[in-house]
PDB file of N, CA, C and O in Angstrom:
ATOM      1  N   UNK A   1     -18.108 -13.487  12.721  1.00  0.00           N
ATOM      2  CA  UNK A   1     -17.607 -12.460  11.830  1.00  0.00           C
ATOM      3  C   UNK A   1     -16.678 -13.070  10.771  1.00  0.00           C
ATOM      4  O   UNK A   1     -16.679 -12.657   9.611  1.00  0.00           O
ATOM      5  N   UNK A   2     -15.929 -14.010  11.176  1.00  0.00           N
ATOM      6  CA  UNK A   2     -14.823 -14.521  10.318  1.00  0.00           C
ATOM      7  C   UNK A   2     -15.575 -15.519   8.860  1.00  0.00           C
ATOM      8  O   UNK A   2     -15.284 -15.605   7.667  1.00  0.00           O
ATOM      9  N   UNK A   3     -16.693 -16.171   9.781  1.00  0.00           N
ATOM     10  CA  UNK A   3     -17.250 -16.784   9.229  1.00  0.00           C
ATOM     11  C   UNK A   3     -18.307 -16.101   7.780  1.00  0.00           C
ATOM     12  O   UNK A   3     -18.701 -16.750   6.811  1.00  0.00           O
ATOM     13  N   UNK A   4     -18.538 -14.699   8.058  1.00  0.00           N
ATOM     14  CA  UNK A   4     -18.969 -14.444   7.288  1.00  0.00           C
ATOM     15  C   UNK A   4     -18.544 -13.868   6.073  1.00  0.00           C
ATOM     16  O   UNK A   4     -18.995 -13.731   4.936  1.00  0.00           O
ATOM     17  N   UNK A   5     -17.267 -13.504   6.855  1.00  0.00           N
ATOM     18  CA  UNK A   5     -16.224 -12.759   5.487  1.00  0.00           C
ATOM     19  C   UNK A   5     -15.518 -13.971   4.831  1.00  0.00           C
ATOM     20  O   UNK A   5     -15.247 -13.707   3.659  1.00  0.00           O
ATOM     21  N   UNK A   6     -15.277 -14.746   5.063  1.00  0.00           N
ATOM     22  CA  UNK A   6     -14.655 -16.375   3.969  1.00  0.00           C
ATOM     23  C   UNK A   6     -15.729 -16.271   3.304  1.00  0.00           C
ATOM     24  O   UNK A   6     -15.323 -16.341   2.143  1.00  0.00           O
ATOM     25  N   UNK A   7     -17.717 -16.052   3.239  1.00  0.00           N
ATOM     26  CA  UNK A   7     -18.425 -16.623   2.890  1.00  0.00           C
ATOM     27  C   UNK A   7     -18.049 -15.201   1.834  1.00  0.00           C
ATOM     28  O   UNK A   7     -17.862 -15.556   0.670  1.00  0.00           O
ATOM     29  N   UNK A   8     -17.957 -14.161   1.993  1.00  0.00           N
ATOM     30  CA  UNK A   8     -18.398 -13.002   0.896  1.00  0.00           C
ATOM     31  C   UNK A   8     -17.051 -13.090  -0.157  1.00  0.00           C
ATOM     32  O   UNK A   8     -16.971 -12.569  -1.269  1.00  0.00           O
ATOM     33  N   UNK A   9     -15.898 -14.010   0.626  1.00  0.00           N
ATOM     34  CA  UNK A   9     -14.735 -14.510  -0.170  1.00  0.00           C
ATOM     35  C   UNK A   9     -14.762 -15.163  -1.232  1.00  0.00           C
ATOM     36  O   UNK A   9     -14.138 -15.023  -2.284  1.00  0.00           O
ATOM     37  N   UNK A  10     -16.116 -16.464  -0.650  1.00  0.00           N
ATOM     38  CA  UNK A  10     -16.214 -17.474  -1.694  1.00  0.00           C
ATOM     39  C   UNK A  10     -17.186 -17.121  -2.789  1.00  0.00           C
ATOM     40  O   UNK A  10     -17.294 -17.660  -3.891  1.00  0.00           O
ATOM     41  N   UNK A  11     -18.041 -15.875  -2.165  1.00  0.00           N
ATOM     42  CA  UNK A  11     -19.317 -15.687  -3.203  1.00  0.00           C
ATOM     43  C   UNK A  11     -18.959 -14.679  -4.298  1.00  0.00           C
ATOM     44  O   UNK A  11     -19.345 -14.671  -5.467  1.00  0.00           O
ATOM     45  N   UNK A  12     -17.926 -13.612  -3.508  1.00  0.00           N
ATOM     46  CA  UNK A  12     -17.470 -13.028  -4.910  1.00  0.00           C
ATOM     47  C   UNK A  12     -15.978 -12.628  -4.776  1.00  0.00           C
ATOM     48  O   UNK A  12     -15.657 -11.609  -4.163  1.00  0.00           O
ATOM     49  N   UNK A  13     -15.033 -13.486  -5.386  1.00  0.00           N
ATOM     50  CA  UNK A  13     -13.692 -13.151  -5.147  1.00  0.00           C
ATOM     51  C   UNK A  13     -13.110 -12.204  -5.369  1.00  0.00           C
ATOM     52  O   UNK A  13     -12.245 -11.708  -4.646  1.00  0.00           O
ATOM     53  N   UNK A  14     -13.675 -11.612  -6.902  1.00  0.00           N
ATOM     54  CA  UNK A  14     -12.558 -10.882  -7.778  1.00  0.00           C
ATOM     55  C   UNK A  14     -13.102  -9.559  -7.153  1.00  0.00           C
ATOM     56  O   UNK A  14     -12.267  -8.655  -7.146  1.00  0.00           O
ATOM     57  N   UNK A  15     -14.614  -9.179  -6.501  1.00  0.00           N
ATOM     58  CA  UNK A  15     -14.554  -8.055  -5.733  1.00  0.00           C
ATOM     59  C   UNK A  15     -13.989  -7.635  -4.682  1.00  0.00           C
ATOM     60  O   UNK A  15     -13.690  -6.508  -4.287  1.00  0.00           O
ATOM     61  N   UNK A  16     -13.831  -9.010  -4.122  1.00  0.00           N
ATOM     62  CA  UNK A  16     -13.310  -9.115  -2.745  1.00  0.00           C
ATOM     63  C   UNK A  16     -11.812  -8.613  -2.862  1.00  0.00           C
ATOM     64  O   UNK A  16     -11.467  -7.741  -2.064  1.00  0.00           O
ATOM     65  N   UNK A  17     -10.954  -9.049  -3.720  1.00  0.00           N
ATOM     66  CA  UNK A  17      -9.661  -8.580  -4.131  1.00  0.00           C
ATOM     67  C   UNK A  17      -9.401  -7.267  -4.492  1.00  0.00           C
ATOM     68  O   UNK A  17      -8.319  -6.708  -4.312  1.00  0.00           O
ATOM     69  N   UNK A  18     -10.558  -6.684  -5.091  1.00  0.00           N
ATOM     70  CA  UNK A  18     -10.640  -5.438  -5.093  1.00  0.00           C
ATOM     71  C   UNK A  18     -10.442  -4.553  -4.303  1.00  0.00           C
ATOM     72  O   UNK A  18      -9.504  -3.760  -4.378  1.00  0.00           O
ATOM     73  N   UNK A  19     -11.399  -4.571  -3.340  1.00  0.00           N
ATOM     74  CA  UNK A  19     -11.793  -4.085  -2.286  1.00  0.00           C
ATOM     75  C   UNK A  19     -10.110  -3.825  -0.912  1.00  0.00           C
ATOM     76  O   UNK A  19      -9.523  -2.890  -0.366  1.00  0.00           O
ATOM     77  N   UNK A  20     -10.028  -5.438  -0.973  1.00  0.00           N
ATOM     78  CA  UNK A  20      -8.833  -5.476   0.223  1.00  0.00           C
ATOM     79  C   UNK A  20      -7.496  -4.802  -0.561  1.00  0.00           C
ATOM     80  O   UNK A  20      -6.546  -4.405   0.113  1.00  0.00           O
ATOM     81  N   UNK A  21      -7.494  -4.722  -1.731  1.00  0.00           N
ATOM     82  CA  UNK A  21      -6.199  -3.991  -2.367  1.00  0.00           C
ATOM     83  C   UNK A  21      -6.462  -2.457  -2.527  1.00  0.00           C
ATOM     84  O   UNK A  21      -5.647  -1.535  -2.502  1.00  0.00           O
ATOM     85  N   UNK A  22      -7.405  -2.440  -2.646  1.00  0.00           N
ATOM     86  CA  UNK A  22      -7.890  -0.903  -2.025  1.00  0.00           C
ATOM     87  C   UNK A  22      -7.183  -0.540  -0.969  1.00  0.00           C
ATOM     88  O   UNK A  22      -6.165   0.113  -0.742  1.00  0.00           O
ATOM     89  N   UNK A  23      -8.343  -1.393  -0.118  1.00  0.00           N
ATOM     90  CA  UNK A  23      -7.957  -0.895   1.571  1.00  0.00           C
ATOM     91  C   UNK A  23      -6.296  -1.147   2.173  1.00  0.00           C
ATOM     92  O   UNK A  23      -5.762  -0.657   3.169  1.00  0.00           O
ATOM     93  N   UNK A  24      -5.820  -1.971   1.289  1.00  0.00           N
ATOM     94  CA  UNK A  24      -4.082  -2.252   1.687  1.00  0.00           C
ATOM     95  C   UNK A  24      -3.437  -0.989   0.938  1.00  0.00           C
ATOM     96  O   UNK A  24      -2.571  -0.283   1.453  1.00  0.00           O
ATOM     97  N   UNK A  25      -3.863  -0.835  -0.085  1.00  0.00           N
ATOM     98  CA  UNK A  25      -2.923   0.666  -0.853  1.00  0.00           C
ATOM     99  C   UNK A  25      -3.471   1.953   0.133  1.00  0.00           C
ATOM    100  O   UNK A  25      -2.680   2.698   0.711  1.00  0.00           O
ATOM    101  N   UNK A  26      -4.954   2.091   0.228  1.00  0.00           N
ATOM    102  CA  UNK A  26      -4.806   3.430   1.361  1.00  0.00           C
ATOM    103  C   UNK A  26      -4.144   3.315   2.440  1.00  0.00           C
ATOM    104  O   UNK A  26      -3.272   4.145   2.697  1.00  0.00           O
ATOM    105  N   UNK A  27      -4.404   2.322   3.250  1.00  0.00           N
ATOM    106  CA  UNK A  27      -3.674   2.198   4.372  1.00  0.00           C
ATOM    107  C   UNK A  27      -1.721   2.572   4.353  1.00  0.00           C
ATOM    108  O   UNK A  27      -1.171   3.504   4.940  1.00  0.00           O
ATOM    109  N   UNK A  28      -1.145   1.648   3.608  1.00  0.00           N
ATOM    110  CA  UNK A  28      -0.001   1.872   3.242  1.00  0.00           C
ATOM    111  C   UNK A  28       0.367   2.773   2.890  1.00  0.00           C
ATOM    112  O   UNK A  28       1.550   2.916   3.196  1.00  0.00           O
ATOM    113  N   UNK A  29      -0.183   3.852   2.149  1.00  0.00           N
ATOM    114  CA  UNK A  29       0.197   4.554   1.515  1.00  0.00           C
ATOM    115  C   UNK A  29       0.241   5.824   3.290  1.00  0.00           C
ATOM    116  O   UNK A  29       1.332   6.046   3.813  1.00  0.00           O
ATOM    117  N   UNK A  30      -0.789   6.308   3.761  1.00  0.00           N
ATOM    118  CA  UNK A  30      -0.499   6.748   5.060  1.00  0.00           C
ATOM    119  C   UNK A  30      -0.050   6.844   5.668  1.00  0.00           C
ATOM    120  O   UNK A  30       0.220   7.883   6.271  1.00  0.00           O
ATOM    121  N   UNK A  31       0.445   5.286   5.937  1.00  0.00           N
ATOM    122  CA  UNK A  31       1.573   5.464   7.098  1.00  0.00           C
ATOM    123  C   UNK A  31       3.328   5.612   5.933  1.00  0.00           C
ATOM    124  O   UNK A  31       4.430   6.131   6.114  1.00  0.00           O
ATOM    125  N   UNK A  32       2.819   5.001   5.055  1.00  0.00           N
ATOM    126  CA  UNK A  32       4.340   5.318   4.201  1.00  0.00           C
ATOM    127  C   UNK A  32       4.349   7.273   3.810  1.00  0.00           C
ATOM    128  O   UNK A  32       5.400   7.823   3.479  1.00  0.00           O
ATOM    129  N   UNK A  33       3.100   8.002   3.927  1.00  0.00           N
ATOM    130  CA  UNK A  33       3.510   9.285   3.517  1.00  0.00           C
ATOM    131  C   UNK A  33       3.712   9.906   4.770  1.00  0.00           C
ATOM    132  O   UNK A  33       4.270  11.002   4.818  1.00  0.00           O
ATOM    133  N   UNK A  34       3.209   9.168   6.081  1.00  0.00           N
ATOM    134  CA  UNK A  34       3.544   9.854   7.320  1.00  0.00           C
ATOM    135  C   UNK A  34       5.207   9.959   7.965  1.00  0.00           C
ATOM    136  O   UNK A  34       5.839  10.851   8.530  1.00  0.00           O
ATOM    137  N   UNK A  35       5.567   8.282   7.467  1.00  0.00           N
ATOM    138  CA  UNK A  35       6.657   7.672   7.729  1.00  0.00           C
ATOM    139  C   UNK A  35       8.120   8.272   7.119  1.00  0.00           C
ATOM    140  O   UNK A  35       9.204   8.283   7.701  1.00  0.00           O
ATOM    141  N   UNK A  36       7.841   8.709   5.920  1.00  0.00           N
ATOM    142  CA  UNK A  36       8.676   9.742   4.708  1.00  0.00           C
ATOM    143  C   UNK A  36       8.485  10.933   4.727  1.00  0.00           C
ATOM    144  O   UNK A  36       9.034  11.666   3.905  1.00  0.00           O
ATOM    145  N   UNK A  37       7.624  11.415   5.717  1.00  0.00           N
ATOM    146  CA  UNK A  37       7.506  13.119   5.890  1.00  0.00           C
ATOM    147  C   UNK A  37       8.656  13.576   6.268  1.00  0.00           C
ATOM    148  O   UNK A  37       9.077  14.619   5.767  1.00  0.00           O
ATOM    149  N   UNK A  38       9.507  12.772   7.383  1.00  0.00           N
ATOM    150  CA  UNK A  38      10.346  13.042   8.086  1.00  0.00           C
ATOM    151  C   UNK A  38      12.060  13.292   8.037  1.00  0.00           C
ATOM    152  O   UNK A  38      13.071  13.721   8.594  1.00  0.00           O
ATOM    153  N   UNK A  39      11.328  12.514   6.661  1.00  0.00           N
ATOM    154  CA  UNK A  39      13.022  12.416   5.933  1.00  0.00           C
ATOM    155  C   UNK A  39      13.350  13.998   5.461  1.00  0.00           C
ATOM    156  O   UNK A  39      12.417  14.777   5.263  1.00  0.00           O
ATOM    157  N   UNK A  40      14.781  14.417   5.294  1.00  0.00           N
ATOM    158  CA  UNK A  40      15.317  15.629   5.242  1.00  0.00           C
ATOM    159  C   UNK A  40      15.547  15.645   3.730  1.00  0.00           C
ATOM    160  O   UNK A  40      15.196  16.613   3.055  1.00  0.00           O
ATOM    161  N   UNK A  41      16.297  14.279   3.059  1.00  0.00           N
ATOM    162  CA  UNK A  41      16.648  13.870   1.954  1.00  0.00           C
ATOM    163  C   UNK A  41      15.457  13.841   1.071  1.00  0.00           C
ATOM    164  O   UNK A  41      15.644  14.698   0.208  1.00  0.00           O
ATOM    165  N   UNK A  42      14.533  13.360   0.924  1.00  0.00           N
ATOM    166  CA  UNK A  42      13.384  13.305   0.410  1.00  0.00           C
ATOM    167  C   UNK A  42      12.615  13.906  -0.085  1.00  0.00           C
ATOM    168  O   UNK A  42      11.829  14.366   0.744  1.00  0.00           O
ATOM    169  N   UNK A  43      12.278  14.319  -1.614  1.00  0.00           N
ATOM    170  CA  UNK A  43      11.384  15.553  -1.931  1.00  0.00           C
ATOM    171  C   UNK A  43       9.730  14.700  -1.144  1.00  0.00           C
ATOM    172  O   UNK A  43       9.399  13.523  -1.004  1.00  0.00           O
ATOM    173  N   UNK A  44       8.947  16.257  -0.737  1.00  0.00           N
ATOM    174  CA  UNK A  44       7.559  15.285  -0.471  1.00  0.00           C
ATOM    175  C   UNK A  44       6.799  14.495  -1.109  1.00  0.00           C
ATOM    176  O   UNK A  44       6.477  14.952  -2.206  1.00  0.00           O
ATOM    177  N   UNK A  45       6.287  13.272  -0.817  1.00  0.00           N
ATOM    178  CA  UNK A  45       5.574  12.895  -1.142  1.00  0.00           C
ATOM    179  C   UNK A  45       4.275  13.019  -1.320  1.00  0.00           C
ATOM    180  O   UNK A  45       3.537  12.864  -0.347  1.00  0.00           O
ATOM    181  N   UNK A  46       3.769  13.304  -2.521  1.00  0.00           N
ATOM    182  CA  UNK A  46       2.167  13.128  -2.800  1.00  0.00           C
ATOM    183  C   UNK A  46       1.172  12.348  -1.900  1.00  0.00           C
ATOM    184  O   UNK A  46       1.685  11.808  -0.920  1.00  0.00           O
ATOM    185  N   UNK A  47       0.149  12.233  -2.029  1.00  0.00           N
ATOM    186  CA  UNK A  47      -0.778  11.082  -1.487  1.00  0.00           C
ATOM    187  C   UNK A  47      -1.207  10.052  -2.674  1.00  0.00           C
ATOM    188  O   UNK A  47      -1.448   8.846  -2.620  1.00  0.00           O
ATOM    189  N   UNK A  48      -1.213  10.873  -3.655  1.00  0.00           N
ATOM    190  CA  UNK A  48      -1.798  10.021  -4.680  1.00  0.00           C
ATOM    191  C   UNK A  48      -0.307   9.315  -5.730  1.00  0.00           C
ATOM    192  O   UNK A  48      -0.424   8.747  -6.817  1.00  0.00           O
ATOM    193  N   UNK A  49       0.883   9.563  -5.045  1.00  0.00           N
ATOM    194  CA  UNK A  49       2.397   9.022  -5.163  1.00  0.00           C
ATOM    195  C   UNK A  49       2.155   8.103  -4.586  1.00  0.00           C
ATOM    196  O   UNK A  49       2.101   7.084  -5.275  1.00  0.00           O
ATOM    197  N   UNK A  50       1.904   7.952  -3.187  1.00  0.00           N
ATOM    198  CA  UNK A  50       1.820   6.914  -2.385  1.00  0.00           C
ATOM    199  C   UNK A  50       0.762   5.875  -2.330  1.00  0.00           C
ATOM    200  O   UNK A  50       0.905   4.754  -1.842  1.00  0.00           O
ATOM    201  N   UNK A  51      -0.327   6.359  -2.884  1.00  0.00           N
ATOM    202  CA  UNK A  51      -1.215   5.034  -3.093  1.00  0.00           C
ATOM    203  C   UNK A  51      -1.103   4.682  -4.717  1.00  0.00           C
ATOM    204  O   UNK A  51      -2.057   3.991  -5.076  1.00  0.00           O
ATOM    205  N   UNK A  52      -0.058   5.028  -5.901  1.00  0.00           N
ATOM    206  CA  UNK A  52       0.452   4.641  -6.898  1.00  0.00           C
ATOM    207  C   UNK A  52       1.869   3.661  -6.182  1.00  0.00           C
ATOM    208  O   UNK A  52       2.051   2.703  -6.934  1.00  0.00           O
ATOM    209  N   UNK A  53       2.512   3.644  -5.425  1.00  0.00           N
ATOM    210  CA  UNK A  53       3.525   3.005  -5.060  1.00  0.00           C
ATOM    211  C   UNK A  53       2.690   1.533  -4.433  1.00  0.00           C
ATOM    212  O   UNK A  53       2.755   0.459  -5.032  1.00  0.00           O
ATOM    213  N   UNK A  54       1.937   1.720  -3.164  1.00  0.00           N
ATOM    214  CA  UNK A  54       1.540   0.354  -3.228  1.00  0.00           C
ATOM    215  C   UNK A  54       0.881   0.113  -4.301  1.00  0.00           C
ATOM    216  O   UNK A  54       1.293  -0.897  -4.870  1.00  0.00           O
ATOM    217  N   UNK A  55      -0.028   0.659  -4.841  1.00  0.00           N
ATOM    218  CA  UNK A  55      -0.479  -0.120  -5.697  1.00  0.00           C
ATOM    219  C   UNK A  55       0.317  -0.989  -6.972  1.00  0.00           C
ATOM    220  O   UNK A  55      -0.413  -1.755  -7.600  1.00  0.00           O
ATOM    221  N   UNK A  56       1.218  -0.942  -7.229  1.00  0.00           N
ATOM    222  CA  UNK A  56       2.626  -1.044  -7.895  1.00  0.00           C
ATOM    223  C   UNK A  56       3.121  -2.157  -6.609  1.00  0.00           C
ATOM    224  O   UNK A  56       3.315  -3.302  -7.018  1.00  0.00           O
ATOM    225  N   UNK A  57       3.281  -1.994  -5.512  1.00  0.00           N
ATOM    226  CA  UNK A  57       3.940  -3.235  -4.722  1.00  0.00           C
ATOM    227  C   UNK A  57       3.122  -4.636  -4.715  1.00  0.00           C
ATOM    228  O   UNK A  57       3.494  -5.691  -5.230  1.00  0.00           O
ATOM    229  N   UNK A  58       1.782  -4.364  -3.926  1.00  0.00           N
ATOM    230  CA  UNK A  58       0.886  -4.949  -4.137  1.00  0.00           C
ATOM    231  C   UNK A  58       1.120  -6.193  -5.010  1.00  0.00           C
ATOM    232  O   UNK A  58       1.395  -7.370  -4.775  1.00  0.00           O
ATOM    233  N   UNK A  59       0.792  -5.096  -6.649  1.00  0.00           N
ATOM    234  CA  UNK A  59       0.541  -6.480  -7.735  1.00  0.00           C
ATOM    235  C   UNK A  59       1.614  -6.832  -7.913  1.00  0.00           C
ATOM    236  O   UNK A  59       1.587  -8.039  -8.156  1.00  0.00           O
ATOM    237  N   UNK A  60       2.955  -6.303  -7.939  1.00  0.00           N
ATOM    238  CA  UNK A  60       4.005  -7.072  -7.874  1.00  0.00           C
ATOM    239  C   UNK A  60       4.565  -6.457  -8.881  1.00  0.00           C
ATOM    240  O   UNK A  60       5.576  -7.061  -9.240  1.00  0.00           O
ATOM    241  N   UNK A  61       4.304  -5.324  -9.620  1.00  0.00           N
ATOM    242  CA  UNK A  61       4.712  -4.919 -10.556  1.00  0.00           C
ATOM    243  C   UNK A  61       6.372  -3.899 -10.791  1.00  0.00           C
ATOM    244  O   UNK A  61       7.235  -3.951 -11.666  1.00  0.00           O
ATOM    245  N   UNK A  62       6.236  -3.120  -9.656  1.00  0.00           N
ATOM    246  CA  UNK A  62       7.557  -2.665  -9.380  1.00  0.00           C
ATOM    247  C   UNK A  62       8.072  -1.892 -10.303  1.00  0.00           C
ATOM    248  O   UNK A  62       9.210  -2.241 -10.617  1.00  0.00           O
ATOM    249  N   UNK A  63       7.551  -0.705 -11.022  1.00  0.00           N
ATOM    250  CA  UNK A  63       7.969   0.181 -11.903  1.00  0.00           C
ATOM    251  C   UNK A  63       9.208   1.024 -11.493  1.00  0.00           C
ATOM    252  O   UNK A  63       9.988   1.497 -12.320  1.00  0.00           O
ATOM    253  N   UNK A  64       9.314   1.160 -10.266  1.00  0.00           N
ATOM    254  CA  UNK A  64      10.735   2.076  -9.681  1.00  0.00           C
ATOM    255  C   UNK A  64      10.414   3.449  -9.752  1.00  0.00           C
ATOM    256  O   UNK A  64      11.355   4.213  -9.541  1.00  0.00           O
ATOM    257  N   UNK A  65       9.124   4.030 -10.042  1.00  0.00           N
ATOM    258  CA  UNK A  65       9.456   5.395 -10.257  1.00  0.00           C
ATOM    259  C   UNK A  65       9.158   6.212  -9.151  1.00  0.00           C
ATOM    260  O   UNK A  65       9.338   7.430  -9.157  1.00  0.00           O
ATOM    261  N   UNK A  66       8.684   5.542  -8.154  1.00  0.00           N
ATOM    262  CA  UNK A  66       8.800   6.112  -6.292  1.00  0.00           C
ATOM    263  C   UNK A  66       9.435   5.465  -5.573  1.00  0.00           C
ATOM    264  O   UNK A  66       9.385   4.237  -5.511  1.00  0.00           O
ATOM    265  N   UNK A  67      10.280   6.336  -4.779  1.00  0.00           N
ATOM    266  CA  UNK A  67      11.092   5.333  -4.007  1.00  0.00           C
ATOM    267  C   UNK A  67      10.941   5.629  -2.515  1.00  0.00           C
ATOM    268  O   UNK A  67      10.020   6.311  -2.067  1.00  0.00           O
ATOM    269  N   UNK A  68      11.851   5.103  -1.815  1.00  0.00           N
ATOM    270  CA  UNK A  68      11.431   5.197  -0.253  1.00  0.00           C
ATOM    271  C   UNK A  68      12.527   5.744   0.387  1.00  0.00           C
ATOM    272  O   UNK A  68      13.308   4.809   0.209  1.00  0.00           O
ATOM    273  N   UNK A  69      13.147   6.550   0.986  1.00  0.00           N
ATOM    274  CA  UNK A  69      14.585   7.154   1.085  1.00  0.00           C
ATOM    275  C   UNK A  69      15.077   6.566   2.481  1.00  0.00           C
ATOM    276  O   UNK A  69      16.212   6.155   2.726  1.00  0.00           O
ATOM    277  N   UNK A  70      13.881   6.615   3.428  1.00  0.00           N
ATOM    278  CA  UNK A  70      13.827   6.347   4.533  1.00  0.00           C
ATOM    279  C   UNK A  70      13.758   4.890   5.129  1.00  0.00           C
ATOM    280  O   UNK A  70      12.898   4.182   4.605  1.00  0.00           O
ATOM    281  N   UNK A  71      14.623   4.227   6.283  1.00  0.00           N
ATOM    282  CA  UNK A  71      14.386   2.229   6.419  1.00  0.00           C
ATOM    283  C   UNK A  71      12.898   2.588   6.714  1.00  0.00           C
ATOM    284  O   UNK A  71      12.105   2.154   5.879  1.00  0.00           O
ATOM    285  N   UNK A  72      12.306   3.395   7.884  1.00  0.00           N
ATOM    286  CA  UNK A  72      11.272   3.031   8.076  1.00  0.00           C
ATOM    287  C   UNK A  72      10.200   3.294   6.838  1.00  0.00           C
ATOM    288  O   UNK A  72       9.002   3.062   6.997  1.00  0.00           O
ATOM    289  N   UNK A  73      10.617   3.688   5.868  1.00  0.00           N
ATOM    290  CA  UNK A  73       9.508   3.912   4.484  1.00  0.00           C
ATOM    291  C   UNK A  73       9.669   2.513   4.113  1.00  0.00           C
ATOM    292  O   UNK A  73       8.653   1.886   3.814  1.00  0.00           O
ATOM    293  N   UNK A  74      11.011   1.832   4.087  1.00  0.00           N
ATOM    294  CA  UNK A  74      10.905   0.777   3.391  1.00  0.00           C
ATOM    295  C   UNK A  74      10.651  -0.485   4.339  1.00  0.00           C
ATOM    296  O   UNK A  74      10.607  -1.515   3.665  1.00  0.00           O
ATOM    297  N   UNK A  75      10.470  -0.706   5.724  1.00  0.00           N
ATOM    298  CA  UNK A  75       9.595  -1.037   6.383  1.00  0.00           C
ATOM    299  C   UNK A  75       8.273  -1.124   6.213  1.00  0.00           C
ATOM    300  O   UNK A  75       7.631  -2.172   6.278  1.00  0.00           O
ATOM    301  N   UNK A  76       7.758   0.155   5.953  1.00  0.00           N
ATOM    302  CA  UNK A  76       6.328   0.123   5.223  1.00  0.00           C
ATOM    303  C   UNK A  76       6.019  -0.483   4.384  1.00  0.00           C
ATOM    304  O   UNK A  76       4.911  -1.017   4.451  1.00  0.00           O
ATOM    305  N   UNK A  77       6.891  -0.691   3.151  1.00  0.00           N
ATOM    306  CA  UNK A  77       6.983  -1.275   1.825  1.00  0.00           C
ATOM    307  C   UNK A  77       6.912  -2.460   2.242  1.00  0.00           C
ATOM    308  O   UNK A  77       5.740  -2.833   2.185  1.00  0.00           O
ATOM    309  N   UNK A  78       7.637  -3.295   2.662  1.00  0.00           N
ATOM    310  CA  UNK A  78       8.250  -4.651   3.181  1.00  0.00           C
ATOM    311  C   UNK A  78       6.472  -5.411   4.351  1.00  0.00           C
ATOM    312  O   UNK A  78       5.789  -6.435   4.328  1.00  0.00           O
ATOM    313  N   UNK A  79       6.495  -4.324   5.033  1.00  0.00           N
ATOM    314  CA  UNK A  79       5.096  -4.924   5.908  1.00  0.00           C
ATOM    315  C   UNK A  79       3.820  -4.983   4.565  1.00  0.00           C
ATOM    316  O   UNK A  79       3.280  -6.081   4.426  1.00  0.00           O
ATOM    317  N   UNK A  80       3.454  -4.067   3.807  1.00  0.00           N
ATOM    318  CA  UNK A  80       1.876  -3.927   3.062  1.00  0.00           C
ATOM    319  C   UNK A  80       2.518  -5.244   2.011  1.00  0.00           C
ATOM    320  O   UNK A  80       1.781  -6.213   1.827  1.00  0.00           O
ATOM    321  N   UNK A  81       3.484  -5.222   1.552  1.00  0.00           N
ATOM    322  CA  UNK A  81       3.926  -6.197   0.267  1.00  0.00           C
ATOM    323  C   UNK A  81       3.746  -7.555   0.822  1.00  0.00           C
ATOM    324  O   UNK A  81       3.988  -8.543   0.127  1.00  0.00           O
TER     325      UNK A  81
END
């Protein structure tokens, strides 16, 4: 299995990057909107807030305009980044 995903790595990268930054912003974004539900302080979070925030961590870009109120939100942040 491993062996075959390095091979779809080497054959097409820039999809491949695609794809796993996809699947790292949905993921993240889930457990970061599950993780921030809980907060009292916190207006709710969107879904489509939260897969704009990783996607923003991710590339490294860091616009500031979602934040995380909660450690374990920024736990989340800190693990997908």
């Amino acid at each position: 299995m491993m062996y075959c995903f390095k091979c779809v790595m080497f054959k097409y990268p820039i999809t491949t990057q695609i794809i796993l930054t996809g699947l790292f912003s949905i993921a993240g974004s889930i457990l970061f909107q599950v993780l921030e539900g809980f907060s009292e302080e916190s207006s709710p979070i969107l879904f489509l807030d939260a897969i704009w925030l990783f996607f923003i961590v991710i590339n490294k870009i860091g616009y500031g305009d979602v934040n995380s109120y909660t450690n374990l939100g920024r736990i989340s942040i800190l693990l997908v980044a």
